[in-house]
C-alpha positions in Angstrom: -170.8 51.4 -18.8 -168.0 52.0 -20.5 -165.5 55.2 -19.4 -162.9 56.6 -21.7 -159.7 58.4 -20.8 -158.3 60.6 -22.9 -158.1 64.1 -24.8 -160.9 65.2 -27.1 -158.6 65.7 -30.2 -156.9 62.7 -30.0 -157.0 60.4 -32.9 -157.1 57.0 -31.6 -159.9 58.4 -28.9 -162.2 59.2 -31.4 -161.7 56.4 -33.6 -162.8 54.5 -29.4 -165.5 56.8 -29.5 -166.2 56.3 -33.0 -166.6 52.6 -32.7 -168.6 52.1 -29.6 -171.0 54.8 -31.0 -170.9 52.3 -34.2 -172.2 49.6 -31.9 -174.5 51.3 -29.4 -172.1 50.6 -26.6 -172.9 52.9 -23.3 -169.4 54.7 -23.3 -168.3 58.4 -21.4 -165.6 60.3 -22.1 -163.1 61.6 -19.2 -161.1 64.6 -20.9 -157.5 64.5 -19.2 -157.2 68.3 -20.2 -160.4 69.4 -18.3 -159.8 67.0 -15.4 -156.8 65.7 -14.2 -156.7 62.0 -13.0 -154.9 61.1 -9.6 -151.9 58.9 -9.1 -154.7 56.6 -7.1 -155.9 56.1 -10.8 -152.7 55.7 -12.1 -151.1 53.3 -9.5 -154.9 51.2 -9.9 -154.3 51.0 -13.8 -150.4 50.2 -13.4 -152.1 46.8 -11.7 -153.6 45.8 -15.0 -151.2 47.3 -17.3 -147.6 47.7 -17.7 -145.8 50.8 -16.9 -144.6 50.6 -21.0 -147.9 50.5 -21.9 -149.3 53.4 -20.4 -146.4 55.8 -20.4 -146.5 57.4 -23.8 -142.5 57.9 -24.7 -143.9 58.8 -28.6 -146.2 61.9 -27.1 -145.2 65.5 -28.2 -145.5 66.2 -24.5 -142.9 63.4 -23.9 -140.4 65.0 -26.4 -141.2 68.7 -25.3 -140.7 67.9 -21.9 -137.3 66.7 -23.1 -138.1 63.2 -20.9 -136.0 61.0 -22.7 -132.5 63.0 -21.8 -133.6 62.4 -18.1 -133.5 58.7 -18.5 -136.4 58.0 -16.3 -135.9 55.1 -14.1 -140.1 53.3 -13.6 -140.7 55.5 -10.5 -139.9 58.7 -12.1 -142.2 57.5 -15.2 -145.2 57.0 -12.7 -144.4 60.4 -11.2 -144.5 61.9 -14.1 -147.7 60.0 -15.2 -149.6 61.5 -11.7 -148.4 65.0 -12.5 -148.9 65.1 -16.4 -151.5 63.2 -17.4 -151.0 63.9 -21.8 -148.1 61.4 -20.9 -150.5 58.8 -20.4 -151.3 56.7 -24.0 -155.1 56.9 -25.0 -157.1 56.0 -24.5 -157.4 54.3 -21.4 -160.8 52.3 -21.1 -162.3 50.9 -18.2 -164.5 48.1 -18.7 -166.1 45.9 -16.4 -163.3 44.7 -13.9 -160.6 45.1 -16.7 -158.1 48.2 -18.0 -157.5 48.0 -22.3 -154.7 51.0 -23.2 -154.8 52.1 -27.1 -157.2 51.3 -30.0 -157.1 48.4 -31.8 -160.5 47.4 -33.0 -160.0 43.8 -33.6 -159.4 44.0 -29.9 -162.6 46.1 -29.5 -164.5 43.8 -31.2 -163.6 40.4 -29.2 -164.0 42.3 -25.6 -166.9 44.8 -26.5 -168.8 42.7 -28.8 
């Protein structure tokens, strides 16, 4: 099966959720806003992704938090990941043995179909 991180209202996880209910893919959704993930989730994602790729420095939550006057060195950035998870670019999809940040359905369709 197919889990989704993310928010509900996000745009690029409902176009996710869009197309895998387009193609009859198994998929669930894991709302960040309802329930937290751990920084054991982070730190396993961080093995198959870079920290660039999942820290969202373009999130309203990024600029409201003022983050980019701190200057955030990688370690501060996964702190920050564990303890505020809307930081986190979505979605996040675990699939299989493998970790795919973002929509990009060219990309969805070579790995999902």
């Amino acid at each position: 099966m197919i889990k989704v991180y993310g928010i509900k209202n996000c745009d690029s996880v409902k176009k996710a959720i869009k197309f895998f209910k387009e193609h009859s893919l198994e998929h669930s959704l894991h709302d960040f806003k309802t329930d937290p993930v751990s920084c054991d989730k982070v730190s396993l994602w961080l093995k198959d992704v870079p920290l660039k790729t999942l820290f969202n420095a373009r999130s309203s939550t990024y600029r409201n938090l003022n983050l980019k006057e701190k200057d955030l060195n990688d370690s501060e950035q996964i702190d920050w990941l564990c303890k505020e998870n809307l930081l986190i670019k979505r979605p996040v999809i675990e699939f299989q043995e493998s970790v795919i940040v973002g929509f990009n359905e060219e990309n969805y369709t070579g790995v999902f179909l």
